[in-house]
Backbone as a printed PyTorch tensor [residue, N CA C, xyz], in Angstrom:
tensor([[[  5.8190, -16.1590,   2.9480],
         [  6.0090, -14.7280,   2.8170],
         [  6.5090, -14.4100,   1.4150]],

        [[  5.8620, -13.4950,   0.9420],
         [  6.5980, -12.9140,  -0.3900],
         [  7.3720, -11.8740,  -0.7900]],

        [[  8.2330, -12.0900,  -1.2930],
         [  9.4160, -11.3890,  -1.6170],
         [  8.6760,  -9.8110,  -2.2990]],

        [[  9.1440,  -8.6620,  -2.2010],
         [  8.6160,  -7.5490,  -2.7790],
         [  9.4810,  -6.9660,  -3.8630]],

        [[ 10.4830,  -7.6390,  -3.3210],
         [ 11.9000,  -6.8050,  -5.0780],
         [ 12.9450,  -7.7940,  -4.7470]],

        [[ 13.3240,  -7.3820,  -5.7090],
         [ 14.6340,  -8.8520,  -6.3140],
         [ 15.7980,  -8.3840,  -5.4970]],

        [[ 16.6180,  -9.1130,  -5.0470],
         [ 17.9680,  -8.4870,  -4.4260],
         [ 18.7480,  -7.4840,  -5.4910]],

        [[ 19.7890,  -6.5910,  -4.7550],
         [ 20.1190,  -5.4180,  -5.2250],
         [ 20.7700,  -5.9800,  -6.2600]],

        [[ 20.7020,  -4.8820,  -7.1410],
         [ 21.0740,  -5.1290,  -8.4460],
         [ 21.5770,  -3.4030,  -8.5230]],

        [[ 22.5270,  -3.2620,  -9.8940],
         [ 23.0540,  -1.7420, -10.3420],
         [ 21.8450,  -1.1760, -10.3520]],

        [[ 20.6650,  -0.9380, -10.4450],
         [ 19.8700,  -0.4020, -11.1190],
         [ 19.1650,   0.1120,  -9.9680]],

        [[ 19.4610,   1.1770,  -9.1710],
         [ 19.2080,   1.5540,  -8.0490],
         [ 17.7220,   2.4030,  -7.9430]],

        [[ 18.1350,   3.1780,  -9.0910],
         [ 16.4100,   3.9710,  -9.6690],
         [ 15.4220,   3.2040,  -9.9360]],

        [[ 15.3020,   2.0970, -10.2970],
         [ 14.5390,   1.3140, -10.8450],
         [ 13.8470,   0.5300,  -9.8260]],

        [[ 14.6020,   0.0560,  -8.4570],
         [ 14.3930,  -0.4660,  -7.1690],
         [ 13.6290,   0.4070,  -6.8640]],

        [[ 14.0380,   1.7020,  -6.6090],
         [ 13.6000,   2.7900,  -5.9070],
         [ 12.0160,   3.7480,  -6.5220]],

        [[ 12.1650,   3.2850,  -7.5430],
         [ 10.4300,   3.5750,  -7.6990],
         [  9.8590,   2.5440,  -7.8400]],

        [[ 10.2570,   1.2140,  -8.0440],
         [  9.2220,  -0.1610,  -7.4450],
         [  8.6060,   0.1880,  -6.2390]],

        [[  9.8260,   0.3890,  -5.5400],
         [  9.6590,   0.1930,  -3.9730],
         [  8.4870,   1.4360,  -3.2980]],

        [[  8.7020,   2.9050,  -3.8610],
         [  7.6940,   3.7410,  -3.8850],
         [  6.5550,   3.4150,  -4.0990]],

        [[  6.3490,   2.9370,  -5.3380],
         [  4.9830,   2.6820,  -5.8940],
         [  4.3700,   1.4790,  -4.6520]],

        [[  5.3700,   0.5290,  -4.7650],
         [  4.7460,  -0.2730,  -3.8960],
         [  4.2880,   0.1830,  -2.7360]],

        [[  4.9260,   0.9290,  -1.8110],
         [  4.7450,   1.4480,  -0.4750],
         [  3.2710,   2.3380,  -0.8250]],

        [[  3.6210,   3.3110,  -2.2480],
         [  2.2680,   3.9110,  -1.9750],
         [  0.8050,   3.5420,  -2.0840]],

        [[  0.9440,   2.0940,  -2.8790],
         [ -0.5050,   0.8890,  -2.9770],
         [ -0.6850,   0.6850,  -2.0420]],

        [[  0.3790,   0.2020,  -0.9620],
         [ -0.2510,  -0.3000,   0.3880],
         [ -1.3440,   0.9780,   0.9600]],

        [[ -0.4990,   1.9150,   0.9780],
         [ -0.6780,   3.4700,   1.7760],
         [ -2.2450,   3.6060,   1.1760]],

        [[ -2.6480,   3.3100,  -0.0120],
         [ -3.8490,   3.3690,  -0.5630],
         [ -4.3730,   2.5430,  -0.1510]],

        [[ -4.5230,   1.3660,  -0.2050],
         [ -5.2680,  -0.2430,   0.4630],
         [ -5.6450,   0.1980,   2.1290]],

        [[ -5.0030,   0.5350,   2.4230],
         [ -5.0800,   0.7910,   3.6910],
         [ -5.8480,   2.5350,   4.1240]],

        [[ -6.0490,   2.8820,   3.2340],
         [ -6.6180,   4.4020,   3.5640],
         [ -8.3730,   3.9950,   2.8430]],

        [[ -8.2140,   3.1290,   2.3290],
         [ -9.6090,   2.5960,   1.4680],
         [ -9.8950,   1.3290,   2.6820]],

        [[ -9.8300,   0.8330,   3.5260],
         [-10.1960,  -0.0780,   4.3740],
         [-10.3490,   0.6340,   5.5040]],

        [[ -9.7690,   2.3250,   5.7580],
         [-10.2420,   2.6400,   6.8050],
         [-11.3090,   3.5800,   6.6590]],

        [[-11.4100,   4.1550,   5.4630],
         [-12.8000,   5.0360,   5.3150],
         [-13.6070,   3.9490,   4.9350]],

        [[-13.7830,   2.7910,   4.4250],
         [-14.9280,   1.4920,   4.5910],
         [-15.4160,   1.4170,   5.9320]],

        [[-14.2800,   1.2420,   6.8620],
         [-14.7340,   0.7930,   8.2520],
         [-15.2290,   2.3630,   9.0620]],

        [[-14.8230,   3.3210,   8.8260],
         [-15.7830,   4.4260,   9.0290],
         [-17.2210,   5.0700,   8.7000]],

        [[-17.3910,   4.2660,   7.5200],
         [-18.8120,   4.6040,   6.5630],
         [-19.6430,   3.3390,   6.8990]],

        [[-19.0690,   2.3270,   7.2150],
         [-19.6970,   1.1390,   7.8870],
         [-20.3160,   1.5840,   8.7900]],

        [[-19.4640,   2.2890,  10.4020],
         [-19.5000,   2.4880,  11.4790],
         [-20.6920,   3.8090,  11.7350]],

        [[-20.9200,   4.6970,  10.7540],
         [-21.4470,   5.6660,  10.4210],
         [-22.7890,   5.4440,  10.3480]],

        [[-22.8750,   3.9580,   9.3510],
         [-23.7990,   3.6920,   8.8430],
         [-25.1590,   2.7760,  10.0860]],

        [[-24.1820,   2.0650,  11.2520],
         [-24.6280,   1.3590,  12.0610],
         [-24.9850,   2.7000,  12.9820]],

        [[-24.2300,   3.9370,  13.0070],
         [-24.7860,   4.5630,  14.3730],
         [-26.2560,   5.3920,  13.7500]],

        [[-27.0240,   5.3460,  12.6400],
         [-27.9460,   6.3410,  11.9970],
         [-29.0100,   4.8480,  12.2150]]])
């Protein structure tokens, strides 16, 4: 398993938009694998 941010450190802002950004790549990866599997699914019912 891989670690996503370094243990807390002073630098609380700096965590805190890693951690955003990161959350919002997933949020993207995952919104792009489900309109694939819809345009797939689209594509099999035509």
């Amino acid at each position: 398993m891989t670690i996503l941010f370094e243990p807390l450190d002073s630098d609380y802002h700096k965590r805190s938009v890693l951690y955003h950004a990161t959350r919002l790549s997933m949020l993207h990866d995952r919104m792009l694998m489900r309109n694939g599997a819809s345009a797939s699914a689209a594509m099999r019912a035509d």
